[in-house]
C-alpha positions as CSV (number, residue, x, y, z in Angstrom):
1,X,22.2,-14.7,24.0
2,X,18.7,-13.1,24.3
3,X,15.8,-15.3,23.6
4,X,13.6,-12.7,23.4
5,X,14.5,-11.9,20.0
6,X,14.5,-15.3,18.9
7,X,11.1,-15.9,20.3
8,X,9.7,-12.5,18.1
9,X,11.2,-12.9,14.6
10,X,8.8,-14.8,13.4
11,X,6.2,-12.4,14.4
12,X,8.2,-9.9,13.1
13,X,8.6,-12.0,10.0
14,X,4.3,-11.7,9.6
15,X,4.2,-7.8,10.5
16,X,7.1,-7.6,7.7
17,X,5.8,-9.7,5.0
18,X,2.1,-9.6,5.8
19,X,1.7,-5.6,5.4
20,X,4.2,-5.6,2.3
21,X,1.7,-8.2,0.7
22,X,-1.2,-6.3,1.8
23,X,-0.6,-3.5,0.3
24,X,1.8,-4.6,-2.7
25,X,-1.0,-7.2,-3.9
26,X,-3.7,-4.3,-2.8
27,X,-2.6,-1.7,-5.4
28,X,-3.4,-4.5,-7.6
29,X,-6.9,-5.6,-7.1
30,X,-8.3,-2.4,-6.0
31,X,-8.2,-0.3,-9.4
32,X,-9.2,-3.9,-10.8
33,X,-12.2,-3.9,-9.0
34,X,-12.6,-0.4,-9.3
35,X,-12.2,-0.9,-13.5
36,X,-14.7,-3.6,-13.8
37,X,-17.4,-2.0,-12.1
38,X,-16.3,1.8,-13.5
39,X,-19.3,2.8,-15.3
40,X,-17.4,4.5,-18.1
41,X,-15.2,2.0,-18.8
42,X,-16.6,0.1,-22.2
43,X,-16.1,-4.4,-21.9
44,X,-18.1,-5.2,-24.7
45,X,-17.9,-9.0,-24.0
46,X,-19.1,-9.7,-20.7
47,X,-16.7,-12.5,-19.4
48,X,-13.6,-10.4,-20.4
49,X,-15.4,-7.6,-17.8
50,X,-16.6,-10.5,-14.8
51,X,-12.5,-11.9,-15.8
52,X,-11.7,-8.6,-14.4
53,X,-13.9,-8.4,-11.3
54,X,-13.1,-11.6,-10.4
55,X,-9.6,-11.5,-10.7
56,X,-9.9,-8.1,-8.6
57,X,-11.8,-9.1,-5.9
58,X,-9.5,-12.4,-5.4
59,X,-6.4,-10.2,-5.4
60,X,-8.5,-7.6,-2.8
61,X,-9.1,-10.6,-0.8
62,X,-5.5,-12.0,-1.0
63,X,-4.7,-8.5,0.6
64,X,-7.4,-8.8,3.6
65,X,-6.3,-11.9,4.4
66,X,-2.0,-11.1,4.5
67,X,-2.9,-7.5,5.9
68,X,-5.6,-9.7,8.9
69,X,-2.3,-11.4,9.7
70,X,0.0,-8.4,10.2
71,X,-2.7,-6.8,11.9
72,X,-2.8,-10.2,14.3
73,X,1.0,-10.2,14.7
74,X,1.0,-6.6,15.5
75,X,-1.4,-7.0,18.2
76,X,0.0,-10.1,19.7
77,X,-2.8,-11.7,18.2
78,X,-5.7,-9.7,20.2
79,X,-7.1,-9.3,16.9
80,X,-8.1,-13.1,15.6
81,X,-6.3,-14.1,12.3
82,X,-8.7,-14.8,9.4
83,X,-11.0,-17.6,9.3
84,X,-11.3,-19.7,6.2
85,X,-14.1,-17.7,4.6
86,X,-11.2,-15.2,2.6
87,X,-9.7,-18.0,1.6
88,X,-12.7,-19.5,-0.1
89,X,-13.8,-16.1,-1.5
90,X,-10.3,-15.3,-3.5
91,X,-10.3,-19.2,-4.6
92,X,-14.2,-18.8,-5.9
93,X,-13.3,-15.4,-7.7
94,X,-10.1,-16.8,-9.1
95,X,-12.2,-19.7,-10.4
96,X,-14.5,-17.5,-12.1
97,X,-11.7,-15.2,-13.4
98,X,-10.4,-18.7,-15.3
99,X,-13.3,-19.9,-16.5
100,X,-14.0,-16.5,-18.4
101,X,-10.8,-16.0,-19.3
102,X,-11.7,-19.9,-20.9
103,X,-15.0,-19.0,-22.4
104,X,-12.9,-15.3,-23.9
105,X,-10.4,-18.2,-25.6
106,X,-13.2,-20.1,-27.0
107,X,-15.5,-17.8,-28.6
């Protein structure tokens, strides 16, 4: 039996899953994002509008972070996975994204 192959599927399992996630969870957030700050685009109440901005730039960040780790398994981790600032940045804006979606409930 080769080892070789058992030694790379899991890196193969993190190009796989980290650039489906990437750009699966990307197609989301972007036109989120994109929506929220569109100056056309009419959100009367402002938390519905920073609901939408937040929860787009957690999901844009969500997709740095899975497509960083691809990137990393691709290069045979040349590239340095993501830190822990991502991480904090799409749990901040998710955060915000509840507490509007809260304050939207209430009034």
């Amino acid at each position: 039996m080769d080892t070789r192959s058992i030694a790379t599927m899991d890196r193969n399992r993190r190009i796989t899953w980290g650039g489906g996630v990437a750009i699966g969870v990307g197609l989301i957030g972007l036109p989120l994002v994109f929506i929220a700050l569109w100056p056309g685009v009419d959100h009367s109440p402002w938390d519905v509008n920073t609901m939408i901005l937040a929860l787009g730039v957690s999901l844009s960040t969500v997709s740095y972070v899975a497509g960083r780790i691809a990137v990393a398994a691709f290069t045979q981790n040349r590239v340095s996975p993501p830190t822990r600032r991502p991480y904090v940045v799409a749990g901040v804006s998710l955060v915000v994204a509840i507490l509007c979606l809260l304050i939207a409930l209430m009034a």
